[in-house]
C-alpha positions in Angstrom: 0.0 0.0 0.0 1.2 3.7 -0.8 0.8 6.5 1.9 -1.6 7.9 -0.6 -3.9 5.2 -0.2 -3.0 4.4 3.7 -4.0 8.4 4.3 -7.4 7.9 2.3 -8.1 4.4 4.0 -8.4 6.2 7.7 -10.4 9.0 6.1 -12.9 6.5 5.2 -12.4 4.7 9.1 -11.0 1.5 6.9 -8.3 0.6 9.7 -6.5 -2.3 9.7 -5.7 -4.8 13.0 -1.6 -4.5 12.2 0.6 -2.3 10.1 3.8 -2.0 9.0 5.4 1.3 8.3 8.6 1.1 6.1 10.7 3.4 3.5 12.7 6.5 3.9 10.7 9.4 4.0 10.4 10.0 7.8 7.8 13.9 7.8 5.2 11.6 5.9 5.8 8.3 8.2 5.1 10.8 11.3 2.0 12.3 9.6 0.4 8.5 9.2 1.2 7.9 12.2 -0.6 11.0 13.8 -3.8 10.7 11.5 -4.0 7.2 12.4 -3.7 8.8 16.5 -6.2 11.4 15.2 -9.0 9.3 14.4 -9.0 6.5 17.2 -7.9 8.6 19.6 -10.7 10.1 21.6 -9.4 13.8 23.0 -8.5 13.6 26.4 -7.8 9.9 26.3 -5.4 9.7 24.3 -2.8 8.3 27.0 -5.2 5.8 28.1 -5.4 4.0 24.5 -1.9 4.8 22.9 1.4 2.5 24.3 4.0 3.1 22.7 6.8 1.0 22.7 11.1 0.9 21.5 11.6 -2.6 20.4 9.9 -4.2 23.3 10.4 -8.6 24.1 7.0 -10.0 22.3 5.0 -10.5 25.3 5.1 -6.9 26.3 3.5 -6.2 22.6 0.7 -8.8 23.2 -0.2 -7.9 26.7 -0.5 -4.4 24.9 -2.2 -5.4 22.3 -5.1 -7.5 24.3 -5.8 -4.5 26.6 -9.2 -3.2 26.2 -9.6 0.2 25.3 -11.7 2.6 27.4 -14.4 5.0 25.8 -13.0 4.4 22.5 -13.8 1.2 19.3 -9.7 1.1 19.3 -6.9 1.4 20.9 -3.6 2.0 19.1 -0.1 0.3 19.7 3.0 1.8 18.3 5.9 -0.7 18.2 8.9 1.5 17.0 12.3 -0.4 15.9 11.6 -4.0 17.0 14.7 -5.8 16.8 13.6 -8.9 15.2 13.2 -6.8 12.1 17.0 -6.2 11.7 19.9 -8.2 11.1 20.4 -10.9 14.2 22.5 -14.3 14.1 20.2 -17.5 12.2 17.9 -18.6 14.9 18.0 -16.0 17.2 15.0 -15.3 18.9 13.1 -17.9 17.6 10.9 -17.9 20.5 9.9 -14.3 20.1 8.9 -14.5 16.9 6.5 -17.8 17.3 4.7 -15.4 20.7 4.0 -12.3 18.0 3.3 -15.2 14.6 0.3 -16.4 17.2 -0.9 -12.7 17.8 -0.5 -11.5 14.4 -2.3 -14.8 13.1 -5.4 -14.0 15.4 -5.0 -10.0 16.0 -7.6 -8.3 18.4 -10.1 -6.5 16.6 -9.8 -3.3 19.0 -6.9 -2.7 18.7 -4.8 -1.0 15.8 -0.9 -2.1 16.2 1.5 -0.5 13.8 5.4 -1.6 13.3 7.4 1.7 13.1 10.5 0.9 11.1 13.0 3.8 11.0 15.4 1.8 9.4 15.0 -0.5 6.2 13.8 -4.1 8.1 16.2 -7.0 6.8 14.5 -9.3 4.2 16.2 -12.3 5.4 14.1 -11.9 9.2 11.5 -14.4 9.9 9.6 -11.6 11.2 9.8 -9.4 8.4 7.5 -12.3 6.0 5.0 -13.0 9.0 4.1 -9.2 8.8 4.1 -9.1 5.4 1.8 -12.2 5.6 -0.2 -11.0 8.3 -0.2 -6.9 8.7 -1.5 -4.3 5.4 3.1 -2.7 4.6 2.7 0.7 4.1 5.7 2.1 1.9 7.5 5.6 2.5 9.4 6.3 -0.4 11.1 9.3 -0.9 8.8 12.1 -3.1 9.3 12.3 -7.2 10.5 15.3 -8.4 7.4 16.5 -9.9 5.1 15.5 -6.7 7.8 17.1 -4.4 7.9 20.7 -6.2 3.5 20.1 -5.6 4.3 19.5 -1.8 6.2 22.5 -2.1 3.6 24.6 -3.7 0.9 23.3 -1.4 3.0 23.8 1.7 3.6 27.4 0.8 -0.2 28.5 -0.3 -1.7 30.7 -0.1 1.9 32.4 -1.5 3.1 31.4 -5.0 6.3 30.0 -6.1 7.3 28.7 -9.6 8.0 24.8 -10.1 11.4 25.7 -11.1 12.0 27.5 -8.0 10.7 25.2 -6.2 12.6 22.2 -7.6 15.5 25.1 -6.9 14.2 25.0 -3.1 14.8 20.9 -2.7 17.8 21.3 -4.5 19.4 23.8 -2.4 17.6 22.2 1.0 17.8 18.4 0.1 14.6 16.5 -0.6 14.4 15.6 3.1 10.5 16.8 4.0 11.0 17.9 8.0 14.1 19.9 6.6 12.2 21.4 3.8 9.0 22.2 6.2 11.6 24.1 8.7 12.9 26.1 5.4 9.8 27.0 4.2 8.6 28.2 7.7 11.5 30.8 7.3 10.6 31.6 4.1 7.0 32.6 5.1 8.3 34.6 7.8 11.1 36.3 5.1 8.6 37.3 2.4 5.7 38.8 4.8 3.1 39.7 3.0 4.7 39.5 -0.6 2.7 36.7 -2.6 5.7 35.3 -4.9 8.3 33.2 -3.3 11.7 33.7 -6.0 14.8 32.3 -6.7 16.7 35.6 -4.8 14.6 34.6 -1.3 15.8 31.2 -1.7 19.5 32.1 -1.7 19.3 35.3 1.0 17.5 32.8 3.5 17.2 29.1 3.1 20.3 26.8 4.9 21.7 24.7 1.2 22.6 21.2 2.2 25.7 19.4 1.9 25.3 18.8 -1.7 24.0 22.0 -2.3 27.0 23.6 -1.1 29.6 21.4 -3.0 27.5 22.0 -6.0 28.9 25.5 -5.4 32.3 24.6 -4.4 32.8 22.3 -7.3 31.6 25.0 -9.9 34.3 27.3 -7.9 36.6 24.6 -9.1 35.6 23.5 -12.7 36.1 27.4 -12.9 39.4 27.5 -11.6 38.3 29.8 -8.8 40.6 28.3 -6.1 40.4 31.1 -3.6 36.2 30.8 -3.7 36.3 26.9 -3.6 38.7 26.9 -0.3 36.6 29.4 1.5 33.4 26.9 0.8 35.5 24.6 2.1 36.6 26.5 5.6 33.1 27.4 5.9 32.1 23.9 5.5 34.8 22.5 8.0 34.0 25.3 10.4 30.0 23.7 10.5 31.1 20.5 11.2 31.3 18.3 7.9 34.1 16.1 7.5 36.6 16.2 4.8 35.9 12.3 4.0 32.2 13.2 3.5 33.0 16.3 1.2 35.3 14.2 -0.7 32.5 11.7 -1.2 30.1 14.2 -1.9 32.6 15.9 -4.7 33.3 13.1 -6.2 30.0 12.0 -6.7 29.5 15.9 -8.2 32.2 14.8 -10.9 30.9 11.3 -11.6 27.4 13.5 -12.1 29.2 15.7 -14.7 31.1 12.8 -16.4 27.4 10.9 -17.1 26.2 14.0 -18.2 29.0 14.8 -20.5 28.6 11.0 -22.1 24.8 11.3 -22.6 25.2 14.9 -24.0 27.2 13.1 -26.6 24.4 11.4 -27.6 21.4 14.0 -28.2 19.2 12.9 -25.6 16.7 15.4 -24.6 16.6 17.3 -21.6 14.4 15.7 -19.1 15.7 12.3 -19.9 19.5 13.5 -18.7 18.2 14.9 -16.0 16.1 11.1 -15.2 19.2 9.4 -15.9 21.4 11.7 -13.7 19.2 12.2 -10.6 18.8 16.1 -11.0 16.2 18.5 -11.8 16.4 19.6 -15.1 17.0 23.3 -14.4 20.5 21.5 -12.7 21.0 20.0 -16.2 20.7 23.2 -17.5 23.6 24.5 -15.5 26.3 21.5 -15.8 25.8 21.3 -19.6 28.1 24.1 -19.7 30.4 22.9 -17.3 30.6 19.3 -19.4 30.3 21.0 -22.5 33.8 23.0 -20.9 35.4 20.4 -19.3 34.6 17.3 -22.1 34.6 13.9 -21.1 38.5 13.2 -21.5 39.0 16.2 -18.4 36.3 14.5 -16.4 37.6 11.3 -16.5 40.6 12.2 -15.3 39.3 14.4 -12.6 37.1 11.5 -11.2 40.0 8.9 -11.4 42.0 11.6 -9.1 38.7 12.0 -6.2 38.9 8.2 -6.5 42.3 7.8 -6.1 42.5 10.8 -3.3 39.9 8.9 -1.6 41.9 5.1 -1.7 45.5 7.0 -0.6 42.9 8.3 2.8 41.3 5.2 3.2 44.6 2.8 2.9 46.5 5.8 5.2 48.6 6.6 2.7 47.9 11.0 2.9 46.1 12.4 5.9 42.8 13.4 5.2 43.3 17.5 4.8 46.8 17.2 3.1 44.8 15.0 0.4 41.8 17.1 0.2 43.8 20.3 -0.3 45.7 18.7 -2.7 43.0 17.3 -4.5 41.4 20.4 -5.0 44.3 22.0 -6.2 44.8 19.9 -8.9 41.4 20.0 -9.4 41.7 24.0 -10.5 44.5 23.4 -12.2 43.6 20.9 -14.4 40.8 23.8 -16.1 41.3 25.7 -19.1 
């Protein structure tokens, strides 16, 4: 089941006896989670029909589970990170799971229990195909691009903002929603009573992300502007990022340009690149200069040195900042 089709199944009161709650996208995980406490909840009640439990032994989760519920049809149990979801040595726990395959085989009608996975549950557990047996999955994947740049719009209402600025916003931001939500609360509050949200209040006042910023760092550095691309980085190190995780993140920004540059070659339209690459189009639109500059000879190389830069820290060959520095160095010179 989709969230989309979870959210309209407790608008209609269709709940089911057992969840499971899986998938990445943690703001919309939350928000089931609350609509389900929203409708069997009674106000006032609420702690006397809600347990909630961190991954709690298998009778604790039955005992909750058979409790009546007072003044209410349901009562809901919220099972967060049970460990017999996750990785565990062949035949651990084997008891466990036979307790919570009797439950789930025979669940009580009054009660609503959901599995809260923040993590993705290992297929190889025993308890992962009971609840997929026995409980309704319901999958959080991360947003598309297109119905992102809608939560976007729909988020910001009633203020306008243009889908390419708003694919702009979840570029800069990250496509994270509780991250985005915080952003665009200071965006409201930035624009007062101006209807249009634009590209220019984007830059003045939203936090860019990780990738956002070596985006920026790595255009510094395609355009030989060392000086700009080393104060990124300070400013970078000075917030706490390490210079393994930049690395990685650069070097993912060249094998980005490097795909691009090969399917530029051949002719493909726009909005395929941009498929194929993992970027909004309007990001497309802003590499294909860079590729077009660099050509896929330059890249190549340039990604073989991250790569390598990355190995010689790995194997302790450089210390992490001498090889950063000097990757980037070569990195600038190797333009033009």
């Amino acid at each position: 089941m989709t969230y989309d089709e979870f959210f309209a199944s407790v608008t209609k009161g269709e709940i089911a006896p057992v969840y499971l709650f899986q998938g990445e996208e943690e703001y919309v995980k939350e928000k089931a989670l609350q609509a389900l406490e929203k409708k069997l909840l009674p106000d006032g009640l609420e702690p006397l029909n809600e347990t909630v439990l961190q991954n709690p032994a298998a009778t604790t989760i039955v005992e909750a589970a058979l409790t009546l519920p007072l003044l209410a049809s349901m009562r809901l149990v919220v099972v967060n990170d049970l460990g017999l979801l996750y990785a565990a040595k062949a035949g651990e726990n084997a008891a466990e799971v036979v307790i919570l395959s009797d439950y789930l085989s025979n669940p009580m009608p009054s009660t609503c229990v959901v599995f809260y996975c923040r993590a993705m549950p290992d297929a190889r557990r025993k308890m992962l195909k009971l609840l997929r047996q026995y409980a309704i999955t319901v999958q959080f994947d991360r947003l598309s691009d297109a119905k992102l740049i809608k939560w976007i719009q729909n988020q910001l209402r009633p203020k306008s903002i243009s889908d390419e600025n708003a694919a702009l916003l979840f570029f800069t931001v990250g496509r994270e929603l509780m991250a985005l939500s915080g952003e665009i609360a200071k965006l409201l509050a930035f624009v007062g009573e101006r209807n249009e949200i634009t590209g220019e209040d984007i830059a003045k006042i939203v936090t860019p992300s990780l990738e956002s910023t070596v985006f920026q760092m790595v255009d510094a550095l395609t355009d030989g502007r060392e000086g700009d691309a080393f104060r990124i980085l300070a400013a970078m190190l000075e917030n706490g990022e390490s210079r393994i995780g930049i690395l990685a993140v650069i070097t993912r920004q060249y094998r980005n340009l490097l795909q691009l540059s090969l399917l530029l070659e051949k002719k493909l339209p726009e909005v395929e690149i941009a498929r194929f690459v993992g970027v909004p189009p309007f990001v497309v639109r802003k590499l294909r200069r860079k590729a077009l500059e660099e050509g896929t000879d330059r890249l190549k190389e340039k990604l073989a040195l991250c790569v390598d830069t990355d190995y010689a820290i790995k194997c302790g060959k450089m210390r992490d900042d001498a090889a950063l520095d000097r990757a980037m160095l070569l990195l600038c010179e190797r333009t033009g």
